[in-house]
C-alpha positions as CSV (number, residue, x, y, z in Angstrom):
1,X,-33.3,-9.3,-4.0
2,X,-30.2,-7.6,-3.0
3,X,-29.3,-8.0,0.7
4,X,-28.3,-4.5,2.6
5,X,-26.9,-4.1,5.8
6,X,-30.1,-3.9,7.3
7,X,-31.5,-7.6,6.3
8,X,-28.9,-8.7,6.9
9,X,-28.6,-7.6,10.3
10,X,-32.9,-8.3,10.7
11,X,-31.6,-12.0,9.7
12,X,-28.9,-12.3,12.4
13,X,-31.2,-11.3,15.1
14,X,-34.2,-13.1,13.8
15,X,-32.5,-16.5,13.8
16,X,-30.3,-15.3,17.3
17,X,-34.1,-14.8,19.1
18,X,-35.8,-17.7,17.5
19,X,-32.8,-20.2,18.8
20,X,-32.7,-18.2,22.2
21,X,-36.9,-19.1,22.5
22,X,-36.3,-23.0,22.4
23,X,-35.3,-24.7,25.7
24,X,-32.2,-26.2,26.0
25,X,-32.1,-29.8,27.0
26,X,-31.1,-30.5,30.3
27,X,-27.3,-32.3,31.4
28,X,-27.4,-35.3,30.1
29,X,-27.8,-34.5,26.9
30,X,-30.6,-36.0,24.5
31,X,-29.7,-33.4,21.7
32,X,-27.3,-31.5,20.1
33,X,-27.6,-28.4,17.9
34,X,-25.7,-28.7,14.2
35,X,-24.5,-25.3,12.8
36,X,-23.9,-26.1,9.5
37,X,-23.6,-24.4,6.3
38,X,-27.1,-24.9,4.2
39,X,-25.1,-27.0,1.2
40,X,-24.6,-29.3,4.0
41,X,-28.3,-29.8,4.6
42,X,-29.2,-33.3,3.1
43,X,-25.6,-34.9,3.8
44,X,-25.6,-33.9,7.5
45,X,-29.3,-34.9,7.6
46,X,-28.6,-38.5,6.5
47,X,-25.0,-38.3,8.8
48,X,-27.6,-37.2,11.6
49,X,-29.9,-40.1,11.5
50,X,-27.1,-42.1,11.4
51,X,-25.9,-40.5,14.6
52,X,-29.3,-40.8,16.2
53,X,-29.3,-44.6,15.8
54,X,-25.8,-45.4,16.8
55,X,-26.4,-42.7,20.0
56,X,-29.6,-42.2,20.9
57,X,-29.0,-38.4,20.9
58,X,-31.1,-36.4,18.4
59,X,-29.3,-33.7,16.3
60,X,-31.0,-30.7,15.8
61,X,-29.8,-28.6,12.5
62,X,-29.6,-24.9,12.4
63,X,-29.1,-24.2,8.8
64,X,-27.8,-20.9,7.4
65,X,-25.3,-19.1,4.9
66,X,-21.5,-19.7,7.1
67,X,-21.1,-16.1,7.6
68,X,-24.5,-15.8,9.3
69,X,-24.1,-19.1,11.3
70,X,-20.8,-17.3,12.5
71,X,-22.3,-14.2,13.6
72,X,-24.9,-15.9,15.4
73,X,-22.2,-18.0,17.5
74,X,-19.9,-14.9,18.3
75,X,-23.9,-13.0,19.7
76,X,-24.0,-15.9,21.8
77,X,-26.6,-18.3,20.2
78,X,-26.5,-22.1,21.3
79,X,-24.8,-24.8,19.4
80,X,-22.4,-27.8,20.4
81,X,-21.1,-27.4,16.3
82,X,-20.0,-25.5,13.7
83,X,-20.0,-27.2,10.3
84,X,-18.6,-24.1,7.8
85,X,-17.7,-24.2,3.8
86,X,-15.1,-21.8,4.0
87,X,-12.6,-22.3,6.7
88,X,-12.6,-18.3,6.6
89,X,-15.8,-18.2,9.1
90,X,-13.7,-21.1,11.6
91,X,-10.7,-19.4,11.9
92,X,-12.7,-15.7,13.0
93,X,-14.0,-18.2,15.6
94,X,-11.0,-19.7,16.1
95,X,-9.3,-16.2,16.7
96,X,-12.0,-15.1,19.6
97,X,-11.6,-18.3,21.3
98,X,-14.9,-19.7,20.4
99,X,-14.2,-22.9,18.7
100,X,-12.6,-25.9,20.9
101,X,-9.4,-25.9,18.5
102,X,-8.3,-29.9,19.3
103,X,-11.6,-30.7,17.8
104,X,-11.2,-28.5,14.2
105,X,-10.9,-31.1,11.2
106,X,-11.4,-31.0,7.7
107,X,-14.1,-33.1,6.0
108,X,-14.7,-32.2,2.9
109,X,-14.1,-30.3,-0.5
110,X,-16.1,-29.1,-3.4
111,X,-16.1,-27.4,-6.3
112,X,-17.7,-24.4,-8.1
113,X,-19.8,-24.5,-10.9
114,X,-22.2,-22.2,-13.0
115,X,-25.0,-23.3,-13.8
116,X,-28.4,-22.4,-15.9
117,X,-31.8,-23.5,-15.9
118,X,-32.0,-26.6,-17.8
119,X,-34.3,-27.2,-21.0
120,X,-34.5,-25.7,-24.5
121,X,-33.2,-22.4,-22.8
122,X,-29.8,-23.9,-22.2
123,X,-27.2,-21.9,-24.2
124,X,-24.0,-21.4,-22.2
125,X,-21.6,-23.5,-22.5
126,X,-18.4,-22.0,-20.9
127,X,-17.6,-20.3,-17.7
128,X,-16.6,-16.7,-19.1
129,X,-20.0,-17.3,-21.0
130,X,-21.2,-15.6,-18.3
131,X,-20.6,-13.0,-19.5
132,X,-22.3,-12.6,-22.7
133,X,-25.2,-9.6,-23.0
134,X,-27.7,-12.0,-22.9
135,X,-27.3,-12.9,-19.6
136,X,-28.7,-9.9,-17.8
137,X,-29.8,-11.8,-14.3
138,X,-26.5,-13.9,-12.6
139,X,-27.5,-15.1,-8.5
140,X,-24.9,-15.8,-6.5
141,X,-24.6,-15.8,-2.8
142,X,-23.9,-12.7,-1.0
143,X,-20.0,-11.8,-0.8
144,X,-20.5,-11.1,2.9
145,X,-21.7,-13.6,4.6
146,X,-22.0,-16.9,1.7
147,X,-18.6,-18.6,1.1
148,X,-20.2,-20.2,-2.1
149,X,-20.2,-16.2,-3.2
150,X,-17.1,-14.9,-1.7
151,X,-15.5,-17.8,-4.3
152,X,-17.7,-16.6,-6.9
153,X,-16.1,-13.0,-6.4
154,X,-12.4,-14.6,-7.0
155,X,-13.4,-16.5,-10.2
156,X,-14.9,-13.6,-11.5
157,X,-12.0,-11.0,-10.5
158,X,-9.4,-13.4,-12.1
159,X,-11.8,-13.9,-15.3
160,X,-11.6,-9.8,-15.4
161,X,-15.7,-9.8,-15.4
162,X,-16.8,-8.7,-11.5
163,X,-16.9,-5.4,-11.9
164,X,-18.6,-5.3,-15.5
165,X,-21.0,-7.7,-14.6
166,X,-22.0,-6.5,-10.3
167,X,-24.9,-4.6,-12.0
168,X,-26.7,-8.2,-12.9
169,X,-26.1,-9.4,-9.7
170,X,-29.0,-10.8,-7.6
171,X,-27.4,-11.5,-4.6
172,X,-29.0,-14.2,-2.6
173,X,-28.8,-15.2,1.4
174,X,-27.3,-18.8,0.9
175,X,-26.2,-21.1,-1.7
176,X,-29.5,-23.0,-1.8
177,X,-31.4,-19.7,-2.7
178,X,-29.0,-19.1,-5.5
179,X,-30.1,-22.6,-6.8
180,X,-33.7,-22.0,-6.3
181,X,-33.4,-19.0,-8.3
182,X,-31.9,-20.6,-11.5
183,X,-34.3,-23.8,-11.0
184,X,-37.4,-21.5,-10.9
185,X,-36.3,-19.6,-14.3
186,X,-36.1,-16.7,-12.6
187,X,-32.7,-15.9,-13.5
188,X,-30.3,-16.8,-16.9
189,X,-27.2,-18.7,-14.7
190,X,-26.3,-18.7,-10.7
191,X,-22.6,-20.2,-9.2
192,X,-23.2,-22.8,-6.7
193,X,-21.2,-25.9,-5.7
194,X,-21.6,-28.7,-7.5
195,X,-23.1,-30.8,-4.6
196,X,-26.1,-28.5,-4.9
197,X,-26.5,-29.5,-8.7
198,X,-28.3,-32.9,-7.7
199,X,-30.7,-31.3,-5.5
200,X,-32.5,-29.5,-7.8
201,X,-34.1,-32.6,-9.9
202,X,-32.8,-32.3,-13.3
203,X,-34.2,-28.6,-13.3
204,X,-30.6,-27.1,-13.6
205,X,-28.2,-27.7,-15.8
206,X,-23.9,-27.7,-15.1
207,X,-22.5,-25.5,-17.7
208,X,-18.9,-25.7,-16.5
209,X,-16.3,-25.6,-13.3
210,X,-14.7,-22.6,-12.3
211,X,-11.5,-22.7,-14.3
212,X,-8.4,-24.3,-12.0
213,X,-6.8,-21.4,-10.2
214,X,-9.4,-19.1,-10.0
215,X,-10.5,-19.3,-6.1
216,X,-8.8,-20.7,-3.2
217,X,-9.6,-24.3,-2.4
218,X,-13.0,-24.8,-1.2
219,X,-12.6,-26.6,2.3
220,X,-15.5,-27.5,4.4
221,X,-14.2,-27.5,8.3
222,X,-16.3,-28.4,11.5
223,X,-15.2,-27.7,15.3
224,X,-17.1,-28.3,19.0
225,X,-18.3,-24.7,19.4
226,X,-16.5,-23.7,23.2
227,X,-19.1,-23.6,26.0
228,X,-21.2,-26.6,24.8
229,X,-23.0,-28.6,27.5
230,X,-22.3,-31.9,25.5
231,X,-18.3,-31.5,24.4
232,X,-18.4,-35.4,24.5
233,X,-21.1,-36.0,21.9
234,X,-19.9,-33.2,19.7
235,X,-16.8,-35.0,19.9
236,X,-18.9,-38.1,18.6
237,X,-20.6,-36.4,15.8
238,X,-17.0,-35.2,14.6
239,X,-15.8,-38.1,14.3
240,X,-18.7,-40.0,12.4
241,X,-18.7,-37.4,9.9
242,X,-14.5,-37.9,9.5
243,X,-15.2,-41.9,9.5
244,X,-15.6,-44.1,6.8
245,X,-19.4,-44.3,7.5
246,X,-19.6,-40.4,7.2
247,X,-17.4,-40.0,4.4
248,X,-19.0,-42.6,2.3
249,X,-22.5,-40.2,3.1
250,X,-20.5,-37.4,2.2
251,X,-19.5,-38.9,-1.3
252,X,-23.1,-39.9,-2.4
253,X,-24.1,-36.2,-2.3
254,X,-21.5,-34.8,-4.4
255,X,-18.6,-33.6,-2.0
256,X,-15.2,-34.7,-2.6
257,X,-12.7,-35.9,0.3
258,X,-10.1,-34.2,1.9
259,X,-6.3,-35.1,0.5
């Protein structure tokens, strides 16, 4: 299950000709696309709905790991938005000029959390358990491209355990995947965010927070992606998810508000 360069890159231009095969819609505009980070997916689908109503645009979601969703803007791939959980990924767009900067806000935070399957198997009960030698299979999203593992790499340099523990690594294309993983069994613990806890049904279970300190501050940021045919309703969408509405959305799945 470990991603090489090659997936990686099969991934990327997969998702780059898939996008490219689907017509745009014409001026006007009757729908956007959404890039937005997959932990993102049942918040912004609810925000979304919302948006249809009040609009009468439909919002279309392309959902991915951030550093994907990035590399498929910079190759060219339509979308009005970028919705990212590491504000990493928006300021590489940012720096090439392909984010409409006046429309960059912050909208939400998170937090990290390990987790294990849930049920009579539960037996950790601290972060650093981790890394006891029972726990031979840890997922975790892919440094590279998943922001959800790139904070997962900081925790576990400042708890002194990534490099003794990268050989139980499965290394999984998004954040979601990590939690499919632990709710399946099919490994002992995974770090995702705790918004993803709730998804999985009471078939994971939070064994702690990344200890204060440990990774930079997990900020979700969202910008009109430059060249979008509808800078007016991305513009729209930005602000419902930064209202009181969207916030109030973004608070019943988990993610915490911006300071």
């Amino acid at each position: 299950m470990r991603g090489g360069r090659f997936i990686e890159t099969a991934l990327l231009l997969a998702a780059i000709l898939g996008f490219a095969a689907r017509p745009l819609p014409a001026a006007g505009r009757e729908e956007i696309i959404v890039s937005t980070a997959v932990s993102l997916k049942n918040a912004f689908g609810e925000i979304g709905s919302l948006f249809e109503k009040r609009t009468g645009v439909r919002v279309r979601f392309n959902l991915g790991s951030s550093g994907l969703l990035q590399k498929q803007i910079e190759a060219g791939a339509p979308a009005d938005i970028f919705a990212s959980a590491s504000a990493r990924q928006m300021d590489a767009l940012e720096s090439r000029g392909l984010i409409l900067p006046d429309t960059r806000r912050d909208f939400a935070r998170n937090e990290l959390v390990l987790i294990e399957p849930a049920g009579p198997r539960a037996r950790l009960s601290a972060f650093t358990d981790i890394g006891r030698p029972g726990v031979a299979r840890i997922a975790l999203g892919n440094p590279k491209t998943v922001p959800a593992g790139q904070y997962a790499r900081e925790t576990l340099g400042q708890l002194g355990l990534w490099d003794r523990l990268e050989p139980r690594f499965i290394l999984a294309e998004n954040v979601r995947q990590v939690l499919d993983y632990v709710a399946r069994g099919e490994v002992d613990a995974g770090i995702v965010y705790s918004s993803d806890v709730a998804v999985a049904s009471g078939k994971v279970r939070t064994v702690a927070k990344a200890p204060p300190g440990t990774h930079n501050a997990i900020v979700y940021p969202m910008a009109a992606v430059k060249g979008t045919g509808a800078p007016d309703e991305a513009r729209l969408f930005i602000d419902l998810a930064t209202s009181p509405a969207g916030q109030a959305v973004l608070r019943k799945h988990g993610f915490l508000e911006i300071h």
